[in-house]
N, C-alpha and C positions, 0 to 999 in steps of 0.2 A: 504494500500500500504506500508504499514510501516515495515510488516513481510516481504516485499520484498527488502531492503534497503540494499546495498553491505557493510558486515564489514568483518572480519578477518576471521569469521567461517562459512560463507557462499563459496560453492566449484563451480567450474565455472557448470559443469551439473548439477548444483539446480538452474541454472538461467531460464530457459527455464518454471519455474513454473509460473515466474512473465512475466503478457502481455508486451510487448513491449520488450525485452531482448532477446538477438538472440547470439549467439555465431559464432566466425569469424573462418575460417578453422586453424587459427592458434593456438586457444585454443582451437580446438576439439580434438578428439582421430584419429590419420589417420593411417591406415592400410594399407599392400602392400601384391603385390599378385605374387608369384615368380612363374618362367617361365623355366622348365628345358626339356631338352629331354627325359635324361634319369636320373631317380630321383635314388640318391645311399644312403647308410646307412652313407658320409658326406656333410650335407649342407655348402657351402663355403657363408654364409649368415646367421646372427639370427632370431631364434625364435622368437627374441619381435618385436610387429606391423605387425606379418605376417601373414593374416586372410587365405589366401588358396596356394598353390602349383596346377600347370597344367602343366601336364606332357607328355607328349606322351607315354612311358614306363616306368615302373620299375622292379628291382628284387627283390625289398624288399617285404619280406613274414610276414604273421601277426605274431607278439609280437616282430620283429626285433626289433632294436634301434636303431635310429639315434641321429646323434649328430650335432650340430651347430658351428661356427666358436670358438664360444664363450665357448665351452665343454658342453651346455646343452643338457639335454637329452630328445629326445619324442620316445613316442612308437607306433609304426605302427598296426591299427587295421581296420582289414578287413571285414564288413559287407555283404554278400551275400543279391541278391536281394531275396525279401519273398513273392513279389506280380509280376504278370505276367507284364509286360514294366516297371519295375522297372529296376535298375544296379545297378552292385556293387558299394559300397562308402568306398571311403578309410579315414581314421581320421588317427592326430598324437596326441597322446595323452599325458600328463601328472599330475600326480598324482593330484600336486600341484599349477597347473595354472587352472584358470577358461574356458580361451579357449580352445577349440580345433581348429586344424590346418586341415580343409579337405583338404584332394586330389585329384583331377580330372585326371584321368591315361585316356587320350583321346582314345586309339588303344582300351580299353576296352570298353569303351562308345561309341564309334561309333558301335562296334559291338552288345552290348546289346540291342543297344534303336533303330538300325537302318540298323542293318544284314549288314554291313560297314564291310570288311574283307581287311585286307593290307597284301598282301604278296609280294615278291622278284620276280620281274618277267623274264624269261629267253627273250632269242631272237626267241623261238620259242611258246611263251605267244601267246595268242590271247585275245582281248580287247571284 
């Protein structure tokens, strides 16, 4: 138990090796998951801690850039589906961070995975 003993070079997610040591939300990593209608090439919001974006649309096309409150930059890349009831998955990518940022573009995904079609309906629509 002695290799388990808290000093100075021990970092708080190496506790979780030693039985009985749990870490409190306050010294975890916590992520946020932003919430846009329509996602544009600026986010009024940073990049760090931000594991996903869901969006209902976008215009951003693959290699676009977007940028962050903060000037940072990711780059929007667009994977087409390869398998049959797969969808397209959107990433933000950067060179130099280890995360990537997905994107859930919903108007897309409802239609891939569930033939879900939104369009503008007149007064003489039928339901």
């Amino acid at each position: 138990m002695s290799s388990c003993r808290l000093n100075q070079r021990h970092k708080l997610n190496q506790l979780d090796r030693c039985s009985g040591w749990t870490l409190t939300i306050q010294q975890s990593k916590l992520f946020y998951v932003e919430l846009k209608f329509t996602l544009s090439n600026k986010l009024n919001h940073s990049f760090d801690n931000l594991n996903s974006i869901v969006c209902w649309d976008t215009r951003i096309k693959h290699d676009d850039v977007i940028t962050d409150i903060n000037d940072n930059e990711r780059v929007m890349h667009i994977v087409e589906p390869i398998k049959e009831n797969d969808y397209t998955k959107y990433f933000l990518d950067n060179a130099r961070e280890v995360h990537r940022i997905q994107v859930f573009v919903l108007k897309d995904y409802l239609m891939e995975k569930f033939k879900i079609e939104f369009r503008p309906r007149t007064d003489k629509t039928t339901i």
